[in-house]
C-alpha positions in Angstrom: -13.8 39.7 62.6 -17.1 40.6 64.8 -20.4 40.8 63.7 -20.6 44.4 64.0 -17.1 44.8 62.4 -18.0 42.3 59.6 -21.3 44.1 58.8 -19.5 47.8 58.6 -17.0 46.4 56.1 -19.6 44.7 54.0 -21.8 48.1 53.9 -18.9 50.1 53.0 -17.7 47.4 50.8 -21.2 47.5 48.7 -21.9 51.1 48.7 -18.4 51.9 47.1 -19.0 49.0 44.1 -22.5 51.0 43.9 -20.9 54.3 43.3 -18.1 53.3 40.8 -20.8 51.2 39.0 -23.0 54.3 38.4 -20.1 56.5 37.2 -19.6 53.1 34.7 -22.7 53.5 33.3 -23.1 58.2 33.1 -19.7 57.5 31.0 -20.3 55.4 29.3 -24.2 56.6 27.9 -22.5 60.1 27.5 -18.9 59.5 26.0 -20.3 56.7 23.9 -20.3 57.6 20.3 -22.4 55.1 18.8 -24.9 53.3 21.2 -24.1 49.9 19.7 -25.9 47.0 21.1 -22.5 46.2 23.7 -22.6 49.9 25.2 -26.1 49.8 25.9 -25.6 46.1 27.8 -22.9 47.5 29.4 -24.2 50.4 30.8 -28.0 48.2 31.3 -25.5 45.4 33.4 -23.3 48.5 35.6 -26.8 49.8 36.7 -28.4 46.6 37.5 -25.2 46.2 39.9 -25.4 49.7 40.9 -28.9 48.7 42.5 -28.0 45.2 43.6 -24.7 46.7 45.6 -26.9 49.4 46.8 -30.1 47.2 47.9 -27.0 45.1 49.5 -25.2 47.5 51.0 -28.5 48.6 52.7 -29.2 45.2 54.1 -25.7 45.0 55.8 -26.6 47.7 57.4 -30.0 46.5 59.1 -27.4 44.0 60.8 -27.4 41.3 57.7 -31.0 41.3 57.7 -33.1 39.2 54.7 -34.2 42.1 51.7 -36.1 40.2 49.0 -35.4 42.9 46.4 -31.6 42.5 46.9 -31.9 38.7 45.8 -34.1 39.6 43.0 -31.4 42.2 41.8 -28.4 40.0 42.3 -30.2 37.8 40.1 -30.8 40.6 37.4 -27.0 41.5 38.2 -25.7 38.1 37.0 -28.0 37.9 33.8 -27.1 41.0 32.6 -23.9 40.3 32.6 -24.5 37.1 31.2 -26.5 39.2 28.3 -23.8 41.6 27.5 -21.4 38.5 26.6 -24.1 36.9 24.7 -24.6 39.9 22.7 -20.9 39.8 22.4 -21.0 36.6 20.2 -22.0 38.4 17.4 -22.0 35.0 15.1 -25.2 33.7 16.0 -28.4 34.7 14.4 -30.6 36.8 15.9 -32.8 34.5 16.4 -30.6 32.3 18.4 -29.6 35.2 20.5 -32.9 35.8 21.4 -33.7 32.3 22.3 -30.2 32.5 24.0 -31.8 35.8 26.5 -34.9 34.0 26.9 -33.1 31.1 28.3 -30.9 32.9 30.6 -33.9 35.6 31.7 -36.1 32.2 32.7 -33.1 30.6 34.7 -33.0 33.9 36.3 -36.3 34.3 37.2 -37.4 31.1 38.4 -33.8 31.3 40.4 -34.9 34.5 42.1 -38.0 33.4 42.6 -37.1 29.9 44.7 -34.6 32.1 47.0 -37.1 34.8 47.8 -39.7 31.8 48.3 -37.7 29.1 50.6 -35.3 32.0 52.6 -36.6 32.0 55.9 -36.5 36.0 56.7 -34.6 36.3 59.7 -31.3 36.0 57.9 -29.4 36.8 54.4 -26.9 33.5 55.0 -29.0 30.7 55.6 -30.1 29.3 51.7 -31.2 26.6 50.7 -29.9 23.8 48.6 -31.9 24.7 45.3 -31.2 27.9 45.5 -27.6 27.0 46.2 -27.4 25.0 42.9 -29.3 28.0 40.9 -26.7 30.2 41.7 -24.3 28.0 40.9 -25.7 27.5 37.4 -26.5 31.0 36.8 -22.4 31.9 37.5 -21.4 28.7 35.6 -23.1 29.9 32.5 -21.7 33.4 32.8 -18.4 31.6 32.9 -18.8 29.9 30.2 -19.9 32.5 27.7 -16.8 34.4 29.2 -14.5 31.5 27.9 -16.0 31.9 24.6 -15.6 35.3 24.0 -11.8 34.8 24.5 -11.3 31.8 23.2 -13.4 33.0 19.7 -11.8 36.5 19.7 -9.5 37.2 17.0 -5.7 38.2 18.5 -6.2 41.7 17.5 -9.1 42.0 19.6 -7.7 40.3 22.8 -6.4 44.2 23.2 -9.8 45.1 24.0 -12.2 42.0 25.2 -9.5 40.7 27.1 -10.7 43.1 30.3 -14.4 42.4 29.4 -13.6 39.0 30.5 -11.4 39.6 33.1 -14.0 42.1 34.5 -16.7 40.0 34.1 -15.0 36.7 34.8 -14.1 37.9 38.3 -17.5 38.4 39.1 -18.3 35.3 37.9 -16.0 33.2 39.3 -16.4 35.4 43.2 -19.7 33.9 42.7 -19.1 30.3 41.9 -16.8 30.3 44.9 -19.5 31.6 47.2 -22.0 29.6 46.6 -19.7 26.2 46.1 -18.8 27.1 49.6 -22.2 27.8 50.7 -23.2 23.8 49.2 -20.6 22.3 51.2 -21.5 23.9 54.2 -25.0 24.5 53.5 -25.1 28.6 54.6 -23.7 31.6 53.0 -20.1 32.3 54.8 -20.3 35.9 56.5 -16.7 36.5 55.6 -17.0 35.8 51.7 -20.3 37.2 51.4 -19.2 40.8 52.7 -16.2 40.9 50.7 -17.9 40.6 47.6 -18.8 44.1 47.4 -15.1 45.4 47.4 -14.4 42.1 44.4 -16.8 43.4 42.4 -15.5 47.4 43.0 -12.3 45.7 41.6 -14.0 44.6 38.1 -14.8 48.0 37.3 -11.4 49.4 36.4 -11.6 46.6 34.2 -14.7 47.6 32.3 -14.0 50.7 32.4 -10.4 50.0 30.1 -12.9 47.5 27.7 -15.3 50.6 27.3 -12.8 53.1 26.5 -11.3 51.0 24.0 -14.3 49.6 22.4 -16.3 53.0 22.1 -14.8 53.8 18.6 -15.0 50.6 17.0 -17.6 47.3 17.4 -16.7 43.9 18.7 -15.3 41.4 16.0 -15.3 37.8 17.3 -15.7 34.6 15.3 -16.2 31.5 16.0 -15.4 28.4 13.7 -18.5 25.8 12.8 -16.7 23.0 14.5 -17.0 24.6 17.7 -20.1 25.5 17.6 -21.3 22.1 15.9 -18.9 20.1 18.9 -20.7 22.6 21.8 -24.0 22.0 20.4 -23.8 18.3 20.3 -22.3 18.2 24.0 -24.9 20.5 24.9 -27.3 18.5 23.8 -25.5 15.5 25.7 -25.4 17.2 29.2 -29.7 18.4 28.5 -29.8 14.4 27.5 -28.1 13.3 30.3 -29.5 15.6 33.2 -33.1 14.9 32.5 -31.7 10.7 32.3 -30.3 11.7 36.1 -33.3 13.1 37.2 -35.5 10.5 35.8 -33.4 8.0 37.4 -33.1 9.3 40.7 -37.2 8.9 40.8 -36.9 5.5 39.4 -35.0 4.6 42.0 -37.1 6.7 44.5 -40.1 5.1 43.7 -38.9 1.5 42.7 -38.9 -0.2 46.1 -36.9 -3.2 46.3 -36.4 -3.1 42.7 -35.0 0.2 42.5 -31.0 -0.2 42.4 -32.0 -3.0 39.4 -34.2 -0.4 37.9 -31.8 2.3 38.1 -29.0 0.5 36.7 -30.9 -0.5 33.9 -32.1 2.2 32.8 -28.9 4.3 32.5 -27.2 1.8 30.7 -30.4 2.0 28.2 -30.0 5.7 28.2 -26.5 5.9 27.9 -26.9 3.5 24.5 -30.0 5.8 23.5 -27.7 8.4 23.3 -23.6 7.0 21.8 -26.1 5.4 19.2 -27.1 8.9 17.3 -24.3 10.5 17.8 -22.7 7.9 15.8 -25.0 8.1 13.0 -24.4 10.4 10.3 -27.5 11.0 9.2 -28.0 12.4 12.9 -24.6 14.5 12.4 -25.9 15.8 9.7 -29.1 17.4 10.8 -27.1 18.7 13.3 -24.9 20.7 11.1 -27.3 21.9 9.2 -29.2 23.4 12.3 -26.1 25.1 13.5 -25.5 26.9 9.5 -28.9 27.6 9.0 -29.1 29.0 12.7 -26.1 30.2 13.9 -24.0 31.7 10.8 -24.7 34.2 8.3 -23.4 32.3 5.3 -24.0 28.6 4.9 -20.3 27.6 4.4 -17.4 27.8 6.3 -14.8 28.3 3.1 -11.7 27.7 4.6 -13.0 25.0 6.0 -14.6 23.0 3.2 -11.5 24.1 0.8 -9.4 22.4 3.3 -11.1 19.4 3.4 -12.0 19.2 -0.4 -8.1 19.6 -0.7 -7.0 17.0 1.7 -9.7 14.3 -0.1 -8.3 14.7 -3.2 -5.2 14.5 -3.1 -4.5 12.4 0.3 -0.7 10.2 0.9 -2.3 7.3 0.5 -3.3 6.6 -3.3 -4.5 3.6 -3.0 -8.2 4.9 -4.1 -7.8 6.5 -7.8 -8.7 9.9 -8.7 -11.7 9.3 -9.8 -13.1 8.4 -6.4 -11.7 11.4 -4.2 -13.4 13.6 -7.0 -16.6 12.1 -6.1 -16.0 11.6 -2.2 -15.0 15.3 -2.6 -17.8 16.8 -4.0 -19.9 14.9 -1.9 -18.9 15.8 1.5 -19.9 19.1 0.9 -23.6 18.6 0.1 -23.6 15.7 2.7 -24.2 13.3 -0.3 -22.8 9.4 0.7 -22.1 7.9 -3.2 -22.2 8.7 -6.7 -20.6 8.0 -10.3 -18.1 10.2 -12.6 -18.4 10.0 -16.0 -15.4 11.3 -18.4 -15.1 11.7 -21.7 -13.0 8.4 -22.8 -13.9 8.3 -26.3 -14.3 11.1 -28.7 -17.9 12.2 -28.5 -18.7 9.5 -25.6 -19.1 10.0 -22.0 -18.9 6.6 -20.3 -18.3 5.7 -16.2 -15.1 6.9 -15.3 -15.0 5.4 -11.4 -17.9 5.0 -8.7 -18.1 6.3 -5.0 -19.8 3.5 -2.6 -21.3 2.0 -5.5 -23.0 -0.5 -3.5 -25.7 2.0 -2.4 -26.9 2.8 -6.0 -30.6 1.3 -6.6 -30.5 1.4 -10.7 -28.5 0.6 -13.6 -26.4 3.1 -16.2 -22.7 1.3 -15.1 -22.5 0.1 -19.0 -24.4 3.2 -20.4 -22.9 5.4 -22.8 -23.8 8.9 -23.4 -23.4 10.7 -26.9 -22.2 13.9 -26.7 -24.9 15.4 -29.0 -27.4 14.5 -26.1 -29.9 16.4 -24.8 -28.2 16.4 -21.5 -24.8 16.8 -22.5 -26.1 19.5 -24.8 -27.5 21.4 -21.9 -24.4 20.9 -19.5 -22.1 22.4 -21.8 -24.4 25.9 -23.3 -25.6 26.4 -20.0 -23.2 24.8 -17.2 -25.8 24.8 -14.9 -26.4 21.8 -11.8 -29.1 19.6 -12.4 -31.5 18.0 -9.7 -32.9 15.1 -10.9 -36.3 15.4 -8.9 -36.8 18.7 -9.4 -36.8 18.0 -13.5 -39.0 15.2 -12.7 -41.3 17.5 -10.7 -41.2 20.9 -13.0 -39.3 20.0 -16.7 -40.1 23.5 -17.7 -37.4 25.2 -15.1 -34.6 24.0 -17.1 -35.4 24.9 -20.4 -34.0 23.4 -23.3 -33.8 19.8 -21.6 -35.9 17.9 -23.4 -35.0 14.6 -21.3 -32.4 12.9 -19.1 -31.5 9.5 -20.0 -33.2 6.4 -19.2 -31.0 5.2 -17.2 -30.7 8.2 -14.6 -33.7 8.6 -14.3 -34.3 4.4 -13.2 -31.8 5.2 -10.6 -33.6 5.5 -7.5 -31.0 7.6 -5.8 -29.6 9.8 -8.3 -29.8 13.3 -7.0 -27.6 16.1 -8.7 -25.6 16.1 -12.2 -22.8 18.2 -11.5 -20.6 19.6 -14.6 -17.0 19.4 -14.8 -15.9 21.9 -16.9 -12.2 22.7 -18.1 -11.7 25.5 -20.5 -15.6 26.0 -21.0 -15.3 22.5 -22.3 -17.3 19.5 -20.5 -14.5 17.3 -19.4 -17.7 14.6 -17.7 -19.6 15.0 -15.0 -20.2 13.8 -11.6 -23.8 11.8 -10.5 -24.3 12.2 -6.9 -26.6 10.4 -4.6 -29.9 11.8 -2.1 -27.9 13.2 0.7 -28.5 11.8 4.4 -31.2 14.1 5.3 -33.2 16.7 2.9 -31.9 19.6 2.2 -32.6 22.5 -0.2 -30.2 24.1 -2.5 -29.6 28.0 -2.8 -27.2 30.3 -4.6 -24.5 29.8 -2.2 -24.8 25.8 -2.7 -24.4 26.4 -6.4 -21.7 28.9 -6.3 -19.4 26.7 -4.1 -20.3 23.3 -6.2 -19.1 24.9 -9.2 -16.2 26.6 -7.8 -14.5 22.9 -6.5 -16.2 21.4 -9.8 -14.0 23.7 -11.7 -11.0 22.6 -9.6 -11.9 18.7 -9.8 -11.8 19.1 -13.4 -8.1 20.7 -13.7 -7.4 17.9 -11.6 -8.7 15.5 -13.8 -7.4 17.4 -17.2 -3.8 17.3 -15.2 -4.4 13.4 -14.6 -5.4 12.9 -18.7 -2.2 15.6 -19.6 -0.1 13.5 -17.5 -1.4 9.7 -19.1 -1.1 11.2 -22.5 2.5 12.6 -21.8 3.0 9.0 -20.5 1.7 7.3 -23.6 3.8 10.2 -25.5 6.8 8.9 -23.8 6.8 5.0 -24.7 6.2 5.8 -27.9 9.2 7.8 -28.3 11.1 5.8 -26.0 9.9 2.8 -28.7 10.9 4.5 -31.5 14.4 5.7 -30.0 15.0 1.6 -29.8 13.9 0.7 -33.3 16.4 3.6 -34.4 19.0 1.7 -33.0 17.5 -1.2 -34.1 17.7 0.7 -37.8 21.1 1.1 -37.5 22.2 -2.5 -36.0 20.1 -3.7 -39.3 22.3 -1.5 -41.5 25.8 -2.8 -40.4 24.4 -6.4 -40.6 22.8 -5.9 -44.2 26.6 -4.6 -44.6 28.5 -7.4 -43.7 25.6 -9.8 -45.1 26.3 -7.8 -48.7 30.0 -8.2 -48.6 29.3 -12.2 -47.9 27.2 -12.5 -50.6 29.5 -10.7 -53.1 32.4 -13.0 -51.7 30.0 -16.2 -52.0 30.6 -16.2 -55.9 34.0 -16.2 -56.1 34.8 -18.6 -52.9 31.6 -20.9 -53.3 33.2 -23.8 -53.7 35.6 -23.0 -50.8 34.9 -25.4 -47.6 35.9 -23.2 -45.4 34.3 -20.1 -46.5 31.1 -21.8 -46.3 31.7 -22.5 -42.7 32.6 -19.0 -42.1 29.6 -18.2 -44.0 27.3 -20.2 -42.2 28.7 -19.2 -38.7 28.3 -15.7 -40.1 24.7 -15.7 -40.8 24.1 -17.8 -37.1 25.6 -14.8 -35.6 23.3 -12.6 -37.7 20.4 -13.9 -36.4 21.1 -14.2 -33.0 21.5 -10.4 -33.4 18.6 -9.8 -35.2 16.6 -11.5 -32.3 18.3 -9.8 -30.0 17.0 -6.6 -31.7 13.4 -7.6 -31.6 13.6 -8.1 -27.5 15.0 -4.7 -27.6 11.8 -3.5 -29.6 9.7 -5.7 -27.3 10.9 -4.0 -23.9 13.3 -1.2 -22.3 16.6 -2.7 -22.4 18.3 -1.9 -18.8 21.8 -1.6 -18.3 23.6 -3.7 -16.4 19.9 -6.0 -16.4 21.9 -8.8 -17.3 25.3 -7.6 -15.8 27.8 -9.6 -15.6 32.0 -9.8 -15.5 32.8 -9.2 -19.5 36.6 -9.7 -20.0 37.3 -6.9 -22.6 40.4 -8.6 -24.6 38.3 -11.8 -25.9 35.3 -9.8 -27.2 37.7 -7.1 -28.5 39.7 -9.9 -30.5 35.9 -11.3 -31.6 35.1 -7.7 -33.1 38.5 -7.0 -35.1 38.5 -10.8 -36.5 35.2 -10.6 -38.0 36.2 -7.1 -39.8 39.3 -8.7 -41.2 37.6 -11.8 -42.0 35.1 -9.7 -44.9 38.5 -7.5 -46.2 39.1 -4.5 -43.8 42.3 -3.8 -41.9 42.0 -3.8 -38.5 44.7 -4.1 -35.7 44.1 -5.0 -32.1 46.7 -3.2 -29.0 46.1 -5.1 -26.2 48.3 -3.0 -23.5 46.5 -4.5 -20.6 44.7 -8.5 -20.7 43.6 -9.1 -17.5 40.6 -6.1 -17.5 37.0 -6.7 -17.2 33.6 -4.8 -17.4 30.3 -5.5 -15.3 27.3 -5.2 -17.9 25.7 -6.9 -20.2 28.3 -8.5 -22.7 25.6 -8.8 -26.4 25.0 -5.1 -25.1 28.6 -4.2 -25.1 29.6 -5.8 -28.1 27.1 -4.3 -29.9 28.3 -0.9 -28.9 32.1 -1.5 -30.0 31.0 -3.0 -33.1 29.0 0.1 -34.3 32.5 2.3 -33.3 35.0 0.1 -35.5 32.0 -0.5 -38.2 32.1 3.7 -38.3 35.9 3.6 -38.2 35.8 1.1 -40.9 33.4 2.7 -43.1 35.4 5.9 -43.0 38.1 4.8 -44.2 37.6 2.4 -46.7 39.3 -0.7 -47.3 42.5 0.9 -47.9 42.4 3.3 -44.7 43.6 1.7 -41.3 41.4 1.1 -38.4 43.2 0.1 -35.1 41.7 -0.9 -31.6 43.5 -0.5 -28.4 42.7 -1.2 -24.9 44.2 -0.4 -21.7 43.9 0.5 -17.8 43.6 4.2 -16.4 43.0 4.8 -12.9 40.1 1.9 -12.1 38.6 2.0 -15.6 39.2 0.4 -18.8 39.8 2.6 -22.0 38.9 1.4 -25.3 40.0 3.3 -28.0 39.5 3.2 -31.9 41.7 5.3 -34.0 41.3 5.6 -37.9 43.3 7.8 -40.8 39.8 8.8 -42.5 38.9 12.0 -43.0 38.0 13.5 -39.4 35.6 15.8 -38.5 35.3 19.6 -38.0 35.6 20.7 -34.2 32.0 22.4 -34.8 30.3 19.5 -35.9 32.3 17.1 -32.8 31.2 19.9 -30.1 27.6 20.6 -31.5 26.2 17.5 -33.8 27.9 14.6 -33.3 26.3 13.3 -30.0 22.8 14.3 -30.8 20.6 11.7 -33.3 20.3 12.1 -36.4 23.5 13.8 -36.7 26.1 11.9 -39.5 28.8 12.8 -42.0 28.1 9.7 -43.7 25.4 9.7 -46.7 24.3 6.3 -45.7 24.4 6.8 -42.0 21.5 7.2 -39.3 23.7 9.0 -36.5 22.8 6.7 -34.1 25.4 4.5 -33.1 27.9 7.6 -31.0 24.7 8.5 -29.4 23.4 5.2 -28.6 27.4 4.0 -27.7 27.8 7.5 -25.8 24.5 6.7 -23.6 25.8 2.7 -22.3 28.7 4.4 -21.2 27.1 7.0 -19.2 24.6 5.0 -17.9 27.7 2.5 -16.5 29.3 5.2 -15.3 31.7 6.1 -17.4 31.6 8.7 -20.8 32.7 8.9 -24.7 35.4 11.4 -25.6 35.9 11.6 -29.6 39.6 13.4 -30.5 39.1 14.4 -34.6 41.3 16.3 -36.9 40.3 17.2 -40.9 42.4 15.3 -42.8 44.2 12.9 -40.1 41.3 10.7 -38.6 39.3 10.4 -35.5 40.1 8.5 -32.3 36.8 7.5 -30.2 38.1 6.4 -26.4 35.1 5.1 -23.9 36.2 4.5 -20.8 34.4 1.7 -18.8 34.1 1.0 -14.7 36.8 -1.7 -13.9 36.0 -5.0 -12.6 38.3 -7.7 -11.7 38.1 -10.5 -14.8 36.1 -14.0 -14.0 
């Protein structure tokens, strides 16, 4: 394209974006219905491109002729726009959206003022390097609030900011491609430059959409404090590190001979200056309490902090008790680094419950105890209120009706806060934490969030204490479920032992039945000691499991009833059948069936034991002619404890003989008539016989 050719289409090119940018701006100050603070910058930014597409248009004209005031208004252009998207992030304060305009107005200005200064006036393409680089930062910064507002904007508001950024972005990024091209080739190219008045015509359909949807309502973008805490540290890295470049580049300007040494040094100083803060969290911590003090309307972000508070507590890996993540907890969010928790253990007695970097604590109060009739327990519990340890030592009076906080506390050189755990209005302990990294002052919000994830520490802590007393419950119960066995295994020995000693008289001078009787009372004991290792620990099925052949210890169990006067008869319909489990175990079960058999009928009744082989599992069944039992009291008592017909009985021993077969895998069915007896068949996993 000719000169003459290229300056008509440029001309045209402006004087069109001039025209739709002044329509932009009369529809939107008249159509508007509220003149929020984003209608007012819009229309503001459409007239300062009005004038700058104008002012343009009327240098391409002259024959591409240098006009100051079109600089100077492509300049205003640019920070306008950049203004408007500032304004957009509504989050910040106002303060930091002044400072935000102040910043962008003085880049501006000193911008315009270097590419008035340093253009030589015969032409509008030839620009120098600096100014090259300001435009270049100027349209860089525009794209980079335009990333924000989209990024930050909630999805239901992408229907209406999405064509403020695509409007403005356009502009933006036409720009940054301009002048990029004018730094590599060190002049503005003709072409580009003309046909940026027809790409900026193009963003105003754009705007135009973003004003007609965003006249009824006001922009709602967030950002979250981890993005504004990340961008303000890398911020502050790039400020760090351009001032370290152009420091270095006059080290090594000046240096001399020395200057490549010089140079090298001192960016490997700068770049330790600057990785050694950033990893200190004291430093981290200023910084985040800049950014919600400055940026944010409220101090917390909830989500957030209930998030992390969450995830502390209750983390996969337990290998830190409860105690500790309570603390750690609580102390992230008030930037504190240690403290103690102290429960109440004792009734009426607070002692230390678990420590948080205890390492870092400067005084004593590990082996303290506090009364609960203390003055500070006292004041946790009527007023549930936080307590600052420096402030009491500075003004007592603002927390009236604390006389004094123990010695102790008060000798600890970093004891900050005493925070309340309460559970049902009830003060469960309460947590001690430490001066946090870097001073802070407390306000209502503070207060009102401490005590909210106090409250939930607490239920976590109450649940803990349910769940160690349910624990505690349940050995007990599971102890005395074994000594009820234990009570009933007594009672069949104490049996057998009675009907020896009424024999003793008659057979005592009887060698035989003294050697019965003293192999009698051997097996008595071993069974009694076999009781107390029962008492002792959790017996375990199938702990001591072995092969058990059935027919010997069935023949073992029916002799020793005959051998004291009952009638008992053994069926041995299979011989080669074994059980895996502990044999003393299973004996003891099959002796408290036949002892039940044998005790309901008498000593003229008939008792008889059979065993045989069904389908992989051995059946052992014990039939008697007593009495039987009632179908009612078989389907609903008989298998729960406590439950007997007998009037000496413990109902024990079909519970306890019902629950070794289950847990073996295999059950207890019981077969009872009133008036014609009872069989009892347990069926037992097979094994094959050692």
């Amino acid at each position: 394209m000719n000169g003459a050719s290229l300056a008509q289409a440029g001309y045209y090119g402006h004087l069109a974006a001039a025209g739709a940018y002044v329509l932009l701006a009369l529809l939107i100050l008249v159509y508007w219905r509220q003149y929020a603070f984003s209608g007012l910058m819009l229309a503001f930014a459409s007239i300062c491109s009005a004038l700058w597409a104008a002012v343009t248009a009327y240098s391409f004209r002259a024959g591409g002729a240098f006009v100051p005031s079109a600089q100077i208004l492509e300049i205003l252009r640019s920070c306008a726009w950049s203004l408007l998207l500032l304004g957009l992030l509504y989050w910040i304060t106002p303060a930091w959206r002044a400072g935000g305009a102040a910043l962008i107005l003085i880049i501006g200005v000193g911008a315009a003022a270097v590419s008035v200064a340093v253009r030589p006036p015969s032409s509008a393409f030839v620009i120098s390097q600096f100014a090259i680089s300001a435009h270049l930062v100027i349209a860089l910064i525009g794209l980079w609030l335009v990333e924000n507002l989209f990024r930050n904007s909630p999805r239901a508001r992408h229907w209406a900011i999405k064509y403020t950024c695509f409007g403005v972005g356009s502009i933006f990024a036409y720009d940054f491609y301009l002048y990029s091209d004018a730094l590599l080739f060190q002049h503005l190219s003709p072409d580009i430059y003309a046909a940026r008045g027809v790409t900026n015509l193009l963003a105003v359909p754009l705007l135009a959409i973003y004003a007609a949807r965003e006249r009824l309502t006001g922009p709602r973008v967030a950002v979250s404090r981890s993005f504004v805490f990340h961008t303000a540290t890398v911020a502050g890295a790039g400020v760090y590190l351009m001032i370290m470049a152009a420091t270095g580049y006059y080290v090594r300007l000046y240096g001399g001979n020395w200057s490549v040494f010089l140079q090298t040094v001192f960016f490997f100083a700068a770049i330790m200056l600057l990785l050694v803060p950033l990893s200190s969290g004291s430093v981290r911590a200023y910084l985040r309490i800049l950014v919600e003090k400055n940026f944010f309307q409220l101090k917390y972000d909830y989500r957030t902090e209930w998030l992390r508070f969450i995830k502390t507590i209750s983390p996969s890996d337990l290998n830190e008790s409860l105690e500790t993540r309570v603390i750690e907890a609580i102390g992230n969010i008030v930037e504190s680094p240690d403290g103690d928790l102290w429960l109440q253990r004792e009734q009426g007695q607070y002692r230390l419950a678990g420590s948080w970097n205890a390492s870092r604590w400067e005084g004593g109060g590990q082996d303290a105890v506090l009364d609960a009739a203390s003055p500070l327990a006292s004041f946790l519990v009527r007023t549930q209120w936080i307590v600052n340890v420096d402030e009491f030592a500075a003004a007592p009076s603002r927390y009236q009706g604390l006389e004094q906080l123990p010695k102790w506390l008060l000798a600890n050189g970093r004891a900050w806060l005493v925070l309340p755990l309460l559970h049902r209005d009830s003060l469960l302990g309460f947590v001690v934490l430490g001066k946090p990294r870097v001073p802070r002052e407390l306000i209502w919000e503070d207060f009102d969030l401490i005590k909210t994830v106090t409250r939930q520490a607490a239920s976590y802590l109450a649940e803990q204490a349910a769940y160690e007393a349910l624990t505690e419950a349940r050995q007990f119960e599971l102890f005395n479920k074994r000594f009820a066995f234990v009570v009933h295994d007594i009672k069949n020995l104490v049996s057998q032992l009675s009907l020896i000693l009424s024999n003793s008289v008659r057979h005592r001078g009887n060698l035989e039945f003294q050697n019965d009787l003293l192999e009698t009372i051997g097996g008595s004991v071993e069974k009694m000691k076999r009781m107390l290792r029962q008492l002792q620990a959790e017996p375990e099925h199938g702990s001591a499991a072995r092969a058990v052949a059935l027919a010997p210890l069935l023949r073992k169990v029916v002799a020793t009833q005959n051998e004291v006067g009952f009638k008992v008869s053994l069926d041995l319909r299979v011989d080669e059948i074994a059980v895996a489990t502990d044999e003393d175990r299973l004996k003891a079960v099959v002796e408290h069936l036949v002892q039940n058999a044998v005790e309901a009928v008498g000593r003229r009744g008939r008792v008889q034991v059979r065993l045989a082989g069904e389908g992989g599992m051995a059946v052992v069944e014990i039939e008697d002619d007593g009495p039987g039992m009632e179908p009612e009291f078989v389907r609903e008592q008989l298998f729960r404890p406590f439950a007997t017909t007998k009037s000496q009985g413990f109902g024990i021993g079909v519970y306890e003989s019902r629950d070794f077969a289950q847990a073996l895998g295999g059950g207890l069915d019981v077969s009872s008539e009133p008036g014609k007896g009872t069989i009892m068949r347990m069926r037992l996993p097979a094994t094959a016989r050692p």
